[in-house]
KOLKOL-843217 format. One record per atom (N, C-alpha, C, CB): residue in one letter; x, y, z. Coordinates in steps of 0.1 Angstrom, whole numbers, plus 2048, in hexadecimal, padded with zeros to 3 digits. Glycine has a CB too. Example, Ala and Ser with C-alpha at 12.3 -4.5 7.8 and 13.67 -1.06 7.14 Angstrom:
2
a8847C784E/a87B7D384E/a8847DF84E/a8717D385A/s8807EA847/s8897F5847/s88180084F/s88D7FA839/
END
This chain:
267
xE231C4237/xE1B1BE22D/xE0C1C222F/xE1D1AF22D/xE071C023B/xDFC1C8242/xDF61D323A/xE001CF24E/xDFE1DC239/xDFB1EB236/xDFE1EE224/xE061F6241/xE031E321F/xE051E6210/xDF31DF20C/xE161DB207/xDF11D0215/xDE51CD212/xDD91D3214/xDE31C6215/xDD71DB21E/xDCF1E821D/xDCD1F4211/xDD21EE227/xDD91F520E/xDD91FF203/xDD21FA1FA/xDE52041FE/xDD61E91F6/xDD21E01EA/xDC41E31EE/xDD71CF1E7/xDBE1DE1FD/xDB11DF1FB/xDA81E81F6/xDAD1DE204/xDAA1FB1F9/xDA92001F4/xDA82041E2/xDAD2001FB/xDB21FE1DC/xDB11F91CD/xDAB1F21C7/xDB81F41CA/xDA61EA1D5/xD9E1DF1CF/xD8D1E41CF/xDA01D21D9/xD881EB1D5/xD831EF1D5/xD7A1F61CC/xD871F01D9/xD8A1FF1C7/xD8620A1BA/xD842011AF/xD922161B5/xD891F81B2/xD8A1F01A0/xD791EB1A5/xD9B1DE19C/xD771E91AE/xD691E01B0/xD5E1EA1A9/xD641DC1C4/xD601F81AC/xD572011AA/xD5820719C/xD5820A1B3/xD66203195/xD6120718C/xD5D1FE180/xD67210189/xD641F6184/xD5E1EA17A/xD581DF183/xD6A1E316F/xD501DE18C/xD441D718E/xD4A1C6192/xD391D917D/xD571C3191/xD5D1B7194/xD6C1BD197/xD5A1AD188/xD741AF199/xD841AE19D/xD801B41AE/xD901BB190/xD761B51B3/xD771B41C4/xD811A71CE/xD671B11C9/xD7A19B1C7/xD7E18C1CC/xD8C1871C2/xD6F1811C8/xD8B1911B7/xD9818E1B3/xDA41921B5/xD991901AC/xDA219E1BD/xDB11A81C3/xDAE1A61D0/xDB31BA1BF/xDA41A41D9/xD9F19C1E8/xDA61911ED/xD901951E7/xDA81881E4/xDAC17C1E5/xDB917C1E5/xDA71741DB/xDBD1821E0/xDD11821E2/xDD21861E7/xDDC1861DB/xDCD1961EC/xDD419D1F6/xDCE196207/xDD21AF1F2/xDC518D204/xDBF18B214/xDCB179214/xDA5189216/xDD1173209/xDD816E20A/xDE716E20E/xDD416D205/xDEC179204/xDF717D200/xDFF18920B/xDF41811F0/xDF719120E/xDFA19E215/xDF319B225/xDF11AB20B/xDEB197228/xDE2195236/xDE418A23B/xDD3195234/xDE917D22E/xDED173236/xDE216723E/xDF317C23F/xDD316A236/xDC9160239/xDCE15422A/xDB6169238/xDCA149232/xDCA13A228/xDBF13D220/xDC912A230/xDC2137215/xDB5136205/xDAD13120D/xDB812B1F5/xDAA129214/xD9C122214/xD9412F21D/xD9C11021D/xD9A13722A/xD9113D230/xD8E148229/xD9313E23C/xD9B151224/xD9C15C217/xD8B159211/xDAD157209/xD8814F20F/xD7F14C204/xD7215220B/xD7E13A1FF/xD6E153219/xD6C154222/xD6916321F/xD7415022A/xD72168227/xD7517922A/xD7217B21F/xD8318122E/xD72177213/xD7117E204/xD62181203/xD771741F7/xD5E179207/xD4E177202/xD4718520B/xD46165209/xD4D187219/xD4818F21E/xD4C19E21C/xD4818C228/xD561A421A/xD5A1AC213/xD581B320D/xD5D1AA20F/xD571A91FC/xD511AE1F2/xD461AE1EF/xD551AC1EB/xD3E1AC1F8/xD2A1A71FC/xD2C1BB1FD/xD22197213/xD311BB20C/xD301C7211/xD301D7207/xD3C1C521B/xD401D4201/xD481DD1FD/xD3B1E01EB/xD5C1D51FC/xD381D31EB/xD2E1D51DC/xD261DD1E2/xD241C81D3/xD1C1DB1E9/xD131E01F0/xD141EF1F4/xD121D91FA/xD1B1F41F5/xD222021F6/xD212051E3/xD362001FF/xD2A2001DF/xD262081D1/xD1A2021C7/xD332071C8/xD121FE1CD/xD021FA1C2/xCFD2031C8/xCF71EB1C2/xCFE2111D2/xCF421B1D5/xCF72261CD/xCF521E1E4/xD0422A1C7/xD012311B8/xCFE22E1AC/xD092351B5/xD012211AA/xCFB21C19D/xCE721C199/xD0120C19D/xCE821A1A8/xCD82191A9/xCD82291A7/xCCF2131BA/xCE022D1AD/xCD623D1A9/xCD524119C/xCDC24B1B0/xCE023E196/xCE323F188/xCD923717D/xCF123A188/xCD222A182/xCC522517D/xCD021C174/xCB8230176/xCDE215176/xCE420E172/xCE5200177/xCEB214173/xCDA1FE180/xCDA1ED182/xCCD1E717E/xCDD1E9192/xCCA1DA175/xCC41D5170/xCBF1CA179/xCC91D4166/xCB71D2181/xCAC1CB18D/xCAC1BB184/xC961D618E/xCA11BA179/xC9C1AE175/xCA91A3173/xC941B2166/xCB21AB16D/xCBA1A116B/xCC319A178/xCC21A6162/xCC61A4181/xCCA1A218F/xCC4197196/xCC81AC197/xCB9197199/xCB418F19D/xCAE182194/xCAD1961A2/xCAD18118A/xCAA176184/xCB916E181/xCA117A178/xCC4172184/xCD3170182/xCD616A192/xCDD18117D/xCD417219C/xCD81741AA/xCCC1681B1/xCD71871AF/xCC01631B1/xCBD15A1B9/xCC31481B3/xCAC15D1BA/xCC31461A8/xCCB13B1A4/xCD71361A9/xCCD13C19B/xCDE1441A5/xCEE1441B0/xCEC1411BB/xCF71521B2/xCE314A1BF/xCE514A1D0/xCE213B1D8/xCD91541D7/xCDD1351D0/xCD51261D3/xCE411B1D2/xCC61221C3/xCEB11E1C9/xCF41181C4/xCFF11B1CE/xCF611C1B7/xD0412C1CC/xD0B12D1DB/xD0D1291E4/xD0B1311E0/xCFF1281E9/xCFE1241FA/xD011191F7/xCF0125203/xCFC10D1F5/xCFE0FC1F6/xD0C0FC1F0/xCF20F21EC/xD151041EC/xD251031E6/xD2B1031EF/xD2A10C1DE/xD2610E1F8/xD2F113204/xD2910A210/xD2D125208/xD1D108213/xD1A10021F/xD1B0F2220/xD0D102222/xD1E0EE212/xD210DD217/xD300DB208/xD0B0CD213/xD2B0DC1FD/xD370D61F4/xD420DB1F6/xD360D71E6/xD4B0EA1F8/xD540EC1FD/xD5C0E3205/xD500F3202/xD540E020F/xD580DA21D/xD5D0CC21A/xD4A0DA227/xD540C720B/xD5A0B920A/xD670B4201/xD4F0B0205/xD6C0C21FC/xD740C21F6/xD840BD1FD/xD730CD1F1/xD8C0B61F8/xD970AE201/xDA30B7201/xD9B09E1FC/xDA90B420A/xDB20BE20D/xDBC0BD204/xDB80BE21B/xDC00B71FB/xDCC0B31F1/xDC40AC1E4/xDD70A71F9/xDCA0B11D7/xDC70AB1D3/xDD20A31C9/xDBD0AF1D1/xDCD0961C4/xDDE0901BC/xDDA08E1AE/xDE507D1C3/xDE60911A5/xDE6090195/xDF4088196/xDE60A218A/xDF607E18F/xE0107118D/xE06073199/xE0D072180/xE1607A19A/xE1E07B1A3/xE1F0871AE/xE2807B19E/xE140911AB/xE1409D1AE/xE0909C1BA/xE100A61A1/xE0A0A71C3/xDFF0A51CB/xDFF0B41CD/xE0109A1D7/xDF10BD1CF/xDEE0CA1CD/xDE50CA1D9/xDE80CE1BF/xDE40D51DE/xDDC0D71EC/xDD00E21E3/xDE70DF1FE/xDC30E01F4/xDB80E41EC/xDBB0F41EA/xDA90E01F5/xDC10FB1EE/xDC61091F4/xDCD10F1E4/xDD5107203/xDD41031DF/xDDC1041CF/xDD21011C4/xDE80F91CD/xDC60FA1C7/xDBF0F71BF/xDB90FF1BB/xDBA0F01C1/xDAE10C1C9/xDA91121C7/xDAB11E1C1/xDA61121CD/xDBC11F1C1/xDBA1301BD/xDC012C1AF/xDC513F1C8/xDC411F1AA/xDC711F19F/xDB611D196/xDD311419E/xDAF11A19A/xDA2119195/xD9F125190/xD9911419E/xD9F12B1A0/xD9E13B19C/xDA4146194/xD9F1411A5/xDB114118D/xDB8146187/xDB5142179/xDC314418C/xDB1137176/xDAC132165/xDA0137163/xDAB123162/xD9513716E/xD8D13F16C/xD9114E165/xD89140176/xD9615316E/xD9916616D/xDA016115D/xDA917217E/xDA515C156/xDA7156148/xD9F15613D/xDA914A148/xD9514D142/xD8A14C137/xD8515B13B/xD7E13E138/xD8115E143/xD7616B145/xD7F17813B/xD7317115B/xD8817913E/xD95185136/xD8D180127/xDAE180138/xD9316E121/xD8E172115/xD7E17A111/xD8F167110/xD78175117/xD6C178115/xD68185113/xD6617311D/xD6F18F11E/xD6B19F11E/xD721A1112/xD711A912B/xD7E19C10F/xD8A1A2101/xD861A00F4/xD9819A0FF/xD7D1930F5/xD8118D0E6/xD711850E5/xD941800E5/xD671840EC/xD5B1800EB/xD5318B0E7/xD581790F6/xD491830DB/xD4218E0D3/xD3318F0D8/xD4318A0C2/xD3019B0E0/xD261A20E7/xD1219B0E3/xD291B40E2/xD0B1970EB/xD001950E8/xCFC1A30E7/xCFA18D0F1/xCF51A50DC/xCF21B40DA/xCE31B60D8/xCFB1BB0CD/xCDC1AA0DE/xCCD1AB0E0/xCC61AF0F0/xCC819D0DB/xCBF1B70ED/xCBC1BE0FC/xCAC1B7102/xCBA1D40FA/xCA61B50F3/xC9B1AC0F7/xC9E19B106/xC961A50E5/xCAA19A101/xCAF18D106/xCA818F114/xCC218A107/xCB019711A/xCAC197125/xCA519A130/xCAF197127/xC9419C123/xC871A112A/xC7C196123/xC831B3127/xC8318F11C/xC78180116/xC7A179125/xC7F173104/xC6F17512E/xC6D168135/xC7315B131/xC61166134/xC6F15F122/xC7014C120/xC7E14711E/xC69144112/xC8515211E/xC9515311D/xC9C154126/xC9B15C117/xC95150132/xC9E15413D/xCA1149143/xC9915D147/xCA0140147/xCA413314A/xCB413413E/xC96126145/xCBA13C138/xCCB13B137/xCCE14713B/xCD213812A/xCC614C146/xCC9159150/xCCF15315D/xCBB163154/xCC3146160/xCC313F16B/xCCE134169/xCB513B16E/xCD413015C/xCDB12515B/xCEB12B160/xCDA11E14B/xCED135159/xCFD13E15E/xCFD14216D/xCFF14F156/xCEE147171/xCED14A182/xCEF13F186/xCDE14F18A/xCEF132182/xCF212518C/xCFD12418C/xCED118189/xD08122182/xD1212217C/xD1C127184/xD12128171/xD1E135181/xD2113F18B/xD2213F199/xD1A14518A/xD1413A19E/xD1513B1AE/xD1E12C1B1/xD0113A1B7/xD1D1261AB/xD291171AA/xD321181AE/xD2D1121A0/xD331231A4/xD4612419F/xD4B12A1A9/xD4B12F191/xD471371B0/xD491421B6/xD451401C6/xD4214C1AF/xD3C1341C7/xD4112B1D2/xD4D1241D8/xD3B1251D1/xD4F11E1D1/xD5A1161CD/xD6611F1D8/xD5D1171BA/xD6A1261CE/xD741321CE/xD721411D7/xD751361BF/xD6513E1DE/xD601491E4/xD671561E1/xD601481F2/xD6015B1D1/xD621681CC/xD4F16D1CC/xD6D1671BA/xD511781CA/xD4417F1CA/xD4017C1B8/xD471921CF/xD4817C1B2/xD471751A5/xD4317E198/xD3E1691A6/xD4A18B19D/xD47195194/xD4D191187/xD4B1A1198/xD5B18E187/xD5F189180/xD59182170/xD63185188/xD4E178175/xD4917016F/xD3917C169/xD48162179/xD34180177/xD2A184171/xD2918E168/xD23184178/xD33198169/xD321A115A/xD3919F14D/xD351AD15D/xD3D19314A/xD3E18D13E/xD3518613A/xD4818613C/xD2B181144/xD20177140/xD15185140/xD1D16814D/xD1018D142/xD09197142/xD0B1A0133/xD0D1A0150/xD181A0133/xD1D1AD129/xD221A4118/xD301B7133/xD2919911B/xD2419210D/xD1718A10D/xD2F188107/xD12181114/xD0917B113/xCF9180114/xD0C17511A/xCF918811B/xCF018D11B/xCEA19C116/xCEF18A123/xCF71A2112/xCF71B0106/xCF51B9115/xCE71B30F6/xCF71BA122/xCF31C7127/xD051D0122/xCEF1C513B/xCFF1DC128/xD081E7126/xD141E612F/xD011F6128/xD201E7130/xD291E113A/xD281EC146/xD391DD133/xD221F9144/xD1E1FF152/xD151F9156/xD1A20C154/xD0A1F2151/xCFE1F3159/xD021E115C/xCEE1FA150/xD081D9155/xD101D015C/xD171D5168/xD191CC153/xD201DA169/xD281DD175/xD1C1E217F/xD331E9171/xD141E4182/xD091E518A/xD001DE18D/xD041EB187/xCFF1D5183/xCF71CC185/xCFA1BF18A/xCF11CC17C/xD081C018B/xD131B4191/xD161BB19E/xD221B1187/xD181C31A3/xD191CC1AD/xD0F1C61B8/xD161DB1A9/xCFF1C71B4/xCF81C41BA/xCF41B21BA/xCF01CD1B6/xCFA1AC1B3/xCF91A01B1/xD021981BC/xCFB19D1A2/xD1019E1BB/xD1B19C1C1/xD1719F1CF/xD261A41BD/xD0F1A41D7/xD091B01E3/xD031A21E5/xCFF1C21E0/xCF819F1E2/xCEE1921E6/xCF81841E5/xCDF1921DA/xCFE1811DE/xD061761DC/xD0D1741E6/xD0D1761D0/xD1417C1E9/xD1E17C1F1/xD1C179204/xD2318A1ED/xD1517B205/xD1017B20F/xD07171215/xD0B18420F/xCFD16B207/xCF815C20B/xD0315520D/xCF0155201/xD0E153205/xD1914B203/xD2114D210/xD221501F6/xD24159218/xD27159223/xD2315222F/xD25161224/xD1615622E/xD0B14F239/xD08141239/xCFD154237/xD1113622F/xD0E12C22A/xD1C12822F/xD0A12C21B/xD2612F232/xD3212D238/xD3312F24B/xD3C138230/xD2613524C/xD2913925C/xD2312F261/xD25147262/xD13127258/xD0E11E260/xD1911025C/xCFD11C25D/xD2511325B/xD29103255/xD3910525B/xD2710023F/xD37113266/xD40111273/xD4E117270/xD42101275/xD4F11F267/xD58128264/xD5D13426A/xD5512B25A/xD63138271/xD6F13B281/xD71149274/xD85129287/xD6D158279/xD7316026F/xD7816927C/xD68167261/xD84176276/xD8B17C27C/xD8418C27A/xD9A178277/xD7A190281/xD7419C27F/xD781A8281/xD6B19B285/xD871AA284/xD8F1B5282/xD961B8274/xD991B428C/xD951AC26E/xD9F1A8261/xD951B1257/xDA119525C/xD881A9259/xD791AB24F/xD781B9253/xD671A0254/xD7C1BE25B/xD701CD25D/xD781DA257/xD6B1D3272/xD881D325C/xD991DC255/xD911DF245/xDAF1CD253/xD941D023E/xD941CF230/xD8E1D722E/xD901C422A/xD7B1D4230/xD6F1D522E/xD6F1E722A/xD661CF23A/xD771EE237/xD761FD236/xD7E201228/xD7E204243/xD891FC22B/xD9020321E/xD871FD20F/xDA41FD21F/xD871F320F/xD7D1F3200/xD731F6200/xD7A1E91FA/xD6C1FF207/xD62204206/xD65212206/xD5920020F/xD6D21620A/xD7422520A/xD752231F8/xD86227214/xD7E21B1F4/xD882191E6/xD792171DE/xD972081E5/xD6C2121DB/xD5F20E1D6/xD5B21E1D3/xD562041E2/xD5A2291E0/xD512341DC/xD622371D0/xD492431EE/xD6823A1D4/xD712401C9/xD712381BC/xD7F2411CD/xD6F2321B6/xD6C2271AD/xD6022A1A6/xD6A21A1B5/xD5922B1AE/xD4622C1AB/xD452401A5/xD3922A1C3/xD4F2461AA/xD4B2551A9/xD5525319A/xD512631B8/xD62251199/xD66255188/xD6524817C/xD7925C188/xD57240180/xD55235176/xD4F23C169/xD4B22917B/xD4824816D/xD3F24B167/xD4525715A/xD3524E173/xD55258160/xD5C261154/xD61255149/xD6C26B15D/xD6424B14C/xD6723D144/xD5D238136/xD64231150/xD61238128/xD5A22F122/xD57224122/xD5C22E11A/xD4E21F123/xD4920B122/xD5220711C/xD3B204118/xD57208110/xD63202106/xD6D20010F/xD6920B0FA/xD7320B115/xD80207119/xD7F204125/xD8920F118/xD7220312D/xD711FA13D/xD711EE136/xD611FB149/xD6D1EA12C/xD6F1DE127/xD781D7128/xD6D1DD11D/xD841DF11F/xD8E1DC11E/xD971DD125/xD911DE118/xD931E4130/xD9E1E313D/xD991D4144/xD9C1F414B/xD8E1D2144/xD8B1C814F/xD8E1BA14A/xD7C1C8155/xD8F1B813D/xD921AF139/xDA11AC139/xD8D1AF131/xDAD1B8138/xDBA1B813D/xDC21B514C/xDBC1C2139/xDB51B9154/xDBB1BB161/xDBC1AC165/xDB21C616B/xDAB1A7161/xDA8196160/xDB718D15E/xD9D192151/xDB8190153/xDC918914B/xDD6189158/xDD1197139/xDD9195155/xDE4198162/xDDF19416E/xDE81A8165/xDD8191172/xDD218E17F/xDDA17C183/xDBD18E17B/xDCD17B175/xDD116A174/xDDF163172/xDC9166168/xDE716B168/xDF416A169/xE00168177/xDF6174162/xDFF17017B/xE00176186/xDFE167192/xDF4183186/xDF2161194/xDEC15B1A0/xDF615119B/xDDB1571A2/xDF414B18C/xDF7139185/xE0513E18C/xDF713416D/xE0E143188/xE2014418A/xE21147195/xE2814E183/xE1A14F19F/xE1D14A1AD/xE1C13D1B1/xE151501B3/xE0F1371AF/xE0B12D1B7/xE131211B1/xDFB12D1B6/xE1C1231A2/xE2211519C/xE2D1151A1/xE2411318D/xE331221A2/xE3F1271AC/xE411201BA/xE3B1361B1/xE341281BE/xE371261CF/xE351141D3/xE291311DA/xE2C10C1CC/xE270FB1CA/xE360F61C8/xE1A0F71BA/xE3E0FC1C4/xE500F21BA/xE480EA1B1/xE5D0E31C6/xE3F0EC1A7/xE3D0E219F/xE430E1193/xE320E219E/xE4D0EA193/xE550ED187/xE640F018B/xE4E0F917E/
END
């Protein structure tokens, strides 16, 4: 199982590079499913990871003049504010079970089903949500406070679930805010790179035990699988990165719900 999850890591990778998200989404199962870490620390290793493995591919996009500095950062310090206090104290107060009538669900089931309705809504959004197609949006000042409202949002969410939260951020970039979905994928790249890593650091001061042979295994191969990713994005139309990422989202999410209702006996 070891060595199939390496390969996944690898995959995971490429998909990171070429569409700019699905790192924390294909991270998360296989550091569960294949490696054999529990959801709560998974959430953990994820953050560091795909901090890393982004970071490796925002050095071609930059060269390429495909990441949108302004928006990065006016997106990325909100989050990051949000992150950290997600991961350094609310996390932590979350209860280990939780109960609906007769049913009782652990925090481990909670999370990845969270994370799974997420990866839901975000699919519709890339598929079937109709594009902000104004570019002014996001160089007016006075409009940025709902730059800073999704950066809060986001770093919440993606706390929570310790994903890098690409996921989220290039549907909120690419419909909401009309960028191009390359220069989205870049600009989430680098967003994901800083996020990820406060959110980490928000986990180590709050006493979190990690396995640094596990992190450095992963870390290589998706960063190997990122440059291959990053080198044939650029043969790809926008349209159909679109439309792949918004499919892969679906199957993804499918996928997590029927395991996890499966493996729970709640049916």
């Amino acid at each position: 199982m070891l060595f199939f999850g390496y390969l996944l890591s690898i995959l995971m990778g490429v998909v990171l590079g070429t569409m700019g998200a699905g790192g924390s989404i294909l991270i998360m199962p296989i550091l569960v499913y294949f490696i054999g870490v529990n959801p709560s620390l998974a959430t953990t290793y994820s953050l560091i990871i795909v901090g890393f493995t982004a970071l490796v591919g925002c050095i071609s996009y930059l060269k390429n003049n495909k990441i949108n500095l302004l928006v990065s950062f006016i997106f990325a310090l909100p989050s990051l504010i949000t992150i950290y206090f997600t991961r350094r104290y609310f996390i932590h107060l979350l209860p280990e079970n939780f109960y609906f009538h007769q049913l009782m669900f652990s925090k481990d089931f909670f999370i990845m089903i969270i994370f799974a309705l997420l990866l839901a809504i975000a699919s519709f959004l890339m598929l079937f949500a109709t594009q902000n197609k104004s570019r002014k949006y996001i160089n007016n000042i006075s409009n940025n406070l709902k730059i800073v409202f999704h950066g809060s949002l986001v770093g919440f969410i993606t706390g929570i679930i310790g994903v890098g939260g690409g996921f989220l951020i290039i549907p909120t970039l690419v419909v909401f805010l009309g960028l191009d979905i390359k220069s989205a994928i870049g600009t989430s790249l680098f967003i994901i790179f800083i996020k990820s890593l406060i959110g980490f650091l928000g986990d180590v001061q709050a006493g979190v035990t990690i396995n640094i042979n596990i992190i450095f295994i992963i870390t290589f191969c998706t960063s190997f699988g990122i440059l291959i990713g990053t080198f044939y994005v650029k043969n790809i139309s926008s349209n159909n990165l679109k439309k792949a990422f918004g499919y892969l989202l679906a199957i993804i999410s499918i996928i997590i719900i029927i395991y996890e209702i499966s493996k729970s006996n709640i049916l």
